[in-house]
C-alpha positions in Angstrom: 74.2 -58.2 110.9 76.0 -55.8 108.5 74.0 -53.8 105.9 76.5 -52.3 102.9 76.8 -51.4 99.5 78.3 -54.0 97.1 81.8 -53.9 96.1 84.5 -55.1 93.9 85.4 -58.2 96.7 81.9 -58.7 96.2 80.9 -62.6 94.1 78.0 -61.0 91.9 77.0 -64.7 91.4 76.5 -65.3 95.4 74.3 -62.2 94.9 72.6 -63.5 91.9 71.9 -66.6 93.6 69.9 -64.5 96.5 67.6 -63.0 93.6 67.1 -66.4 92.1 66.3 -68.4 95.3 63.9 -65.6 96.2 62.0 -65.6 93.2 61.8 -69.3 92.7 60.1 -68.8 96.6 58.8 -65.9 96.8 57.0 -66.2 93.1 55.7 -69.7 93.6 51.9 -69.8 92.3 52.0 -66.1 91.1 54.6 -67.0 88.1 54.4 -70.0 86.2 56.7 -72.6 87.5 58.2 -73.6 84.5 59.6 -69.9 84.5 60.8 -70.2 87.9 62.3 -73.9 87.2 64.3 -71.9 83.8 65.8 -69.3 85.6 69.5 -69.9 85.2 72.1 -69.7 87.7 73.9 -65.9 87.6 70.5 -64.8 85.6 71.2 -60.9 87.3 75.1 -61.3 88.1 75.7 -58.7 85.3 73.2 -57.0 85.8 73.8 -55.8 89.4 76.3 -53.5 89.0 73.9 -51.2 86.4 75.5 -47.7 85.9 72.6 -45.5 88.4 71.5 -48.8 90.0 72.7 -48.7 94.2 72.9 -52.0 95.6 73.3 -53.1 99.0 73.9 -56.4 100.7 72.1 -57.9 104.0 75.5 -60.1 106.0 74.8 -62.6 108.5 77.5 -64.8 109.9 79.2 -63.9 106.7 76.7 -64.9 104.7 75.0 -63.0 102.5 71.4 -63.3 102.6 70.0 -60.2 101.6 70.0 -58.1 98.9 68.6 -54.8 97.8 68.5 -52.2 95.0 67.1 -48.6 94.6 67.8 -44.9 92.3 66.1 -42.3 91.1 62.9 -42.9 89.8 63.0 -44.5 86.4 59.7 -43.0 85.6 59.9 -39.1 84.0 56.1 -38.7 85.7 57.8 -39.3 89.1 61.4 -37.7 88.3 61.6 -36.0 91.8 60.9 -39.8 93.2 63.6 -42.0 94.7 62.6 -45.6 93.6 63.1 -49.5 95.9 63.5 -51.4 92.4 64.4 -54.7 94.4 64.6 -56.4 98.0 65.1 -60.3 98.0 66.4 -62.9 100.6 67.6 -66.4 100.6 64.5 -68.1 101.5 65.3 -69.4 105.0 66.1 -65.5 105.9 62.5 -64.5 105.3 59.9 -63.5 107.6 62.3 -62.9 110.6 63.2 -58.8 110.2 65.7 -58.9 108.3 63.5 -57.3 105.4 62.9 -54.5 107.6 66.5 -53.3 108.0 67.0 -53.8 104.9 63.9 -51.6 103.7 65.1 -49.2 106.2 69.0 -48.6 105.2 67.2 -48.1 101.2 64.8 -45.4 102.8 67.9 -44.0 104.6 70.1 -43.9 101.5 67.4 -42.9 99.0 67.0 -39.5 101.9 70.5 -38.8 102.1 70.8 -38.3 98.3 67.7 -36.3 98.2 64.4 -37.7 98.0 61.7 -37.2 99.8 59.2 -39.5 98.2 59.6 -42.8 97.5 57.8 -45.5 95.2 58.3 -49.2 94.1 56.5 -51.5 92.2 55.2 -54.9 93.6 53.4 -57.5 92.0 49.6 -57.4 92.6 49.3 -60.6 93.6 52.1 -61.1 96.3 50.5 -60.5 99.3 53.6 -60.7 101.6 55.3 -58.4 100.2 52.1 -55.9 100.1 51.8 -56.4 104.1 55.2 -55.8 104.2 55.7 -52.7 102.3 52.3 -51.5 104.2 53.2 -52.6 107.7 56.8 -49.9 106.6 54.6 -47.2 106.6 54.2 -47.5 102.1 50.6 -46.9 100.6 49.4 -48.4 97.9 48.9 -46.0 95.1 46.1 -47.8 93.0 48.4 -47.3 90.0 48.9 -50.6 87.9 51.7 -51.4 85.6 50.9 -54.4 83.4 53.6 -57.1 82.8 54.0 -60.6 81.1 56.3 -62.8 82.5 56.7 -66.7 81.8 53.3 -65.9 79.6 51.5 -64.9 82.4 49.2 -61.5 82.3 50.5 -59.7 86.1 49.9 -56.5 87.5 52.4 -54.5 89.3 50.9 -52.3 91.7 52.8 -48.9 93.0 53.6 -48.4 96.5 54.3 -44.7 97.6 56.0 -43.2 101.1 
């Protein structure tokens, strides 16, 4: 297993296709499926390389399965913040620990440029992730960010650590 930052070599479609697979999975009966089903392939491939976006990729047996995102805190009322925007897998990567190396290495980095605190936003209703971020040592805030996607009311809920 190798955990590093993207680069140039990098295919930002291969990485693209780990955020699409995980939604379509991970998003199944909390998003509409019709949204899912219209996600198009590359959806986030230019998107990845952001300007003040960090990006990381999980490699197993030269695969990438894992991908994850974080910066400083995109909210002014938690500027001193470092902030997980994103973790995703390839479906058939997760639930086996991956996640948390992954979660790890972003805590890591996000310390080493300066951050004590953390926060990232989860939707209310995925109850994976919640255990997941909890079971990481991340506690849940109680402060909701409302969202529309596909035409469906969600709430995001923040996690701190």
């Amino acid at each position: 297993m190798e955990i590093r930052y993207i680069n140039q070599d990098d295919d930002l479609f291969e990485i693209s296709n780990i955020y699409e697979c995980s939604w379509k999975s991970a998003y199944k009966d909390i998003i509409p499926q019709s949204y899912l089903d219209s996600i198009p392939e590359g959806r986030w491939a230019n998107r990845i390389t952001k300007e003040g976006m960090n990006n990381l990729v999980l490699i197993e047996n030269e695969i990438a399965i894992g991908t994850a995102s974080f910066c400083k805190s995109r909210w002014e009322q938690y500027s001193d913040y470092g902030e997980i925007v994103s973790i995703y897998f390839l479906p058939d990567y997760m639930g086996k620990g991956y996640g948390n190396h992954l979660l790890k290495k972003c805590i890591e980095e996000l310390k080493s440029l300066g951050y004590d605190k953390l926060l990232l936003w989860v939707l209310e209703d995925n109850l994976r992730a919640r255990k997941f971020y909890e079971k990481n040592g991340f506690v849940c805030s109680y402060e909701y960010l409302n969202d529309n996607i596909g035409g469906k009311e969600l709430r995001e809920v923040m996690y701190t650590y």
